[in-house]
Structure formats: C-alpha cells, structure tokens
C-alpha positions as CSV (number, residue, x, y, z in Angstrom):
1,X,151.8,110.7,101.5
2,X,150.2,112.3,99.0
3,X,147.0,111.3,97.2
4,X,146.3,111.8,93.6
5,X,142.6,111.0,91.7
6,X,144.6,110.9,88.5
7,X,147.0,107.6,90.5
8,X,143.2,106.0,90.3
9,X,142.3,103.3,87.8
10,X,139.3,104.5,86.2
11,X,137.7,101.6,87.7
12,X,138.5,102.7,90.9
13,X,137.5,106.0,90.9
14,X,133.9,105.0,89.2
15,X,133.9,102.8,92.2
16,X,134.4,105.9,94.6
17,X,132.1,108.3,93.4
18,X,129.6,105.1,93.0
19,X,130.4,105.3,97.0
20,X,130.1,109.0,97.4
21,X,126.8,109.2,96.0
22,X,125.3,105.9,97.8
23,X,126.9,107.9,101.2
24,X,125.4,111.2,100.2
25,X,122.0,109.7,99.4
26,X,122.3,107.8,103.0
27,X,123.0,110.8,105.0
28,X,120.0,112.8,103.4
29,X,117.4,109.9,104.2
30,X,119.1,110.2,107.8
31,X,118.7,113.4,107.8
32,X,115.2,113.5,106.9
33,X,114.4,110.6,109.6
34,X,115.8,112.6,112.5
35,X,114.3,115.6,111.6
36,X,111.2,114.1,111.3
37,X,111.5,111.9,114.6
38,X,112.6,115.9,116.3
39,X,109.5,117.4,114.8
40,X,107.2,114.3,116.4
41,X,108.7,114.4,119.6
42,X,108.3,118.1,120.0
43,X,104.8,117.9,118.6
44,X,104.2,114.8,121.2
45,X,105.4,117.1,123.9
46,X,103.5,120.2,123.2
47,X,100.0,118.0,123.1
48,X,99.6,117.5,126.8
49,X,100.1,121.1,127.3
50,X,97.2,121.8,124.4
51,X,95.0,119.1,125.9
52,X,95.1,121.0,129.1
53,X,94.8,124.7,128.5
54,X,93.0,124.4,124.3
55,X,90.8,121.0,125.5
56,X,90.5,121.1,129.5
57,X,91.6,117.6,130.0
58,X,92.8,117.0,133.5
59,X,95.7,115.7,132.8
60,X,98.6,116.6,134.8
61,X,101.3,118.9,133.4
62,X,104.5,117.2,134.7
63,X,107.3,116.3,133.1
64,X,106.7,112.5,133.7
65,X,104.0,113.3,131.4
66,X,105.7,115.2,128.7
67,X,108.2,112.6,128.6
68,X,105.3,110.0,128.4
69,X,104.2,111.3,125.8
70,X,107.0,112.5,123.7
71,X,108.2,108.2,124.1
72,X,105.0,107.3,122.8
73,X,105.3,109.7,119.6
74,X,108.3,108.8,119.1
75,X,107.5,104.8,119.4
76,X,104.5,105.5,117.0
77,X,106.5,107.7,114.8
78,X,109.2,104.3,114.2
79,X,106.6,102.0,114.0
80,X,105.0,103.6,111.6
81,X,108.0,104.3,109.7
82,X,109.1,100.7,110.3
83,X,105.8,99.2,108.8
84,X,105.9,101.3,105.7
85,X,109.3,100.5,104.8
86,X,108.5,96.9,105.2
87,X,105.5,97.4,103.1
88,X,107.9,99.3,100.6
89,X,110.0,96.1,100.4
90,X,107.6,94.1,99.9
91,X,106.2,95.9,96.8
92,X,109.8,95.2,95.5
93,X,109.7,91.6,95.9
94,X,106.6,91.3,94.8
95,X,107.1,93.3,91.4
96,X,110.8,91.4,90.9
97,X,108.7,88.2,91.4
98,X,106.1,88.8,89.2
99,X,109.0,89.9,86.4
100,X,110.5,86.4,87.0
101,X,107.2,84.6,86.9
102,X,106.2,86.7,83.9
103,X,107.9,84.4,81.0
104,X,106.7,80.9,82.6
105,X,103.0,82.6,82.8
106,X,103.8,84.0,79.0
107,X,105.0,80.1,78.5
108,X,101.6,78.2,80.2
109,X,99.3,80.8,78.3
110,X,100.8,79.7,74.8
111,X,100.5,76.2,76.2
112,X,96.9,76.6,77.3
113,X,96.2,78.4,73.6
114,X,98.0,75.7,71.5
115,X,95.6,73.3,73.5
116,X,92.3,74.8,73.0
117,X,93.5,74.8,69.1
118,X,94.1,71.1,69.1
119,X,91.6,70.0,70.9
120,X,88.5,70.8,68.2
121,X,90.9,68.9,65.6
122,X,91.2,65.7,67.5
123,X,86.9,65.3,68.2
C-alpha cells in the first residue's frame, strides 16, 4: 500500500504536522524529566557516600542505604515537580479567569462611575 502526503487533504496534513509537533514537544519535556529524575537519583546516591568520607557521619555505607536514599530523591524530586506544575496550572486558570471576569469588572466600574455622577444631581 503506498502512502502519499500529496493523497492528503490539506486539512489533513495541517492536522498531522499539528500532531507531529505536539509529539515532538512531548517527547523533549519527557526527555528532560528523566534526565533530570537520572541526575537526582545519582546525586541522592552519591550523598551517603560524601556524608561519610567529606562529613564523617556514621552512617552506614550499604546498599539498603544507597537505595534509601536514591527513593527519597527521587520522591522529593516528583513532588516537587508535581507541586510546581500544579502551581503552573493554576496561574493559567487564574489569568484565563481574570480575562473572563475582566469585561463584567470593566461593566460594574462604569456602573459605579455613572452613579457617583448622578448622585450630586439628585441632592
């Protein structure tokens, strides 16, 4: 079966590179996300080892503890990463709200003004 771009309506293929760029942009925030998470779980493993030879904390070196702490960096690492895009998405809802509220504030304040004019007229 062959396949041809030029068979495409042109709706269609704005459609598919639509998709091709929203899947491209996806992968590289994925990307970035694991390679991140990768970087804090070998920085999470390598800080018992510096808390006992740099610091001198008695802590044991075994791997239960390397592990220990590479799932807490890691835990951290997505809760902090979940918070902040929850704060992110709130921003966005509170910015498209106040652009929906903005024309029935822009409607009471003319309101408000018209009745402050008025009211000196009627005394």
């Amino acid at each position: 079966m062959d396949f041809s771009l030029l068979a495409l309506s042109p709706r269609s293929l704005i459609l598919l590179i639509v998709l091709l760029i929203a899947f491209l942009v996806i992968s590289i925030k994925a990307l970035h996300i694991v390679i991140r998470l990768i970087t804090v779980a070998i920085l999470s493993g390598v800080f018992p080892v510096f808390a006992v030879k740099v610091l001198g904390l008695s802590l044991p070196l075994t791997l239960d503890t390397i592990i220990f702490f590479v799932a807490c960096g890691v835990g951290l690492y997505s809760l902090y990463s979940f918070l902040k895009s929850l704060w992110l998405v709130s921003k966005v809802i509170y910015y498209i709200g106040k652009i929906i509220v903005a024309p029935f504030k822009w409607a009471c304040d003319g309101i408000r003004r018209l009745r402050k004019k008025r009211k000196p007229n009627q005394s």
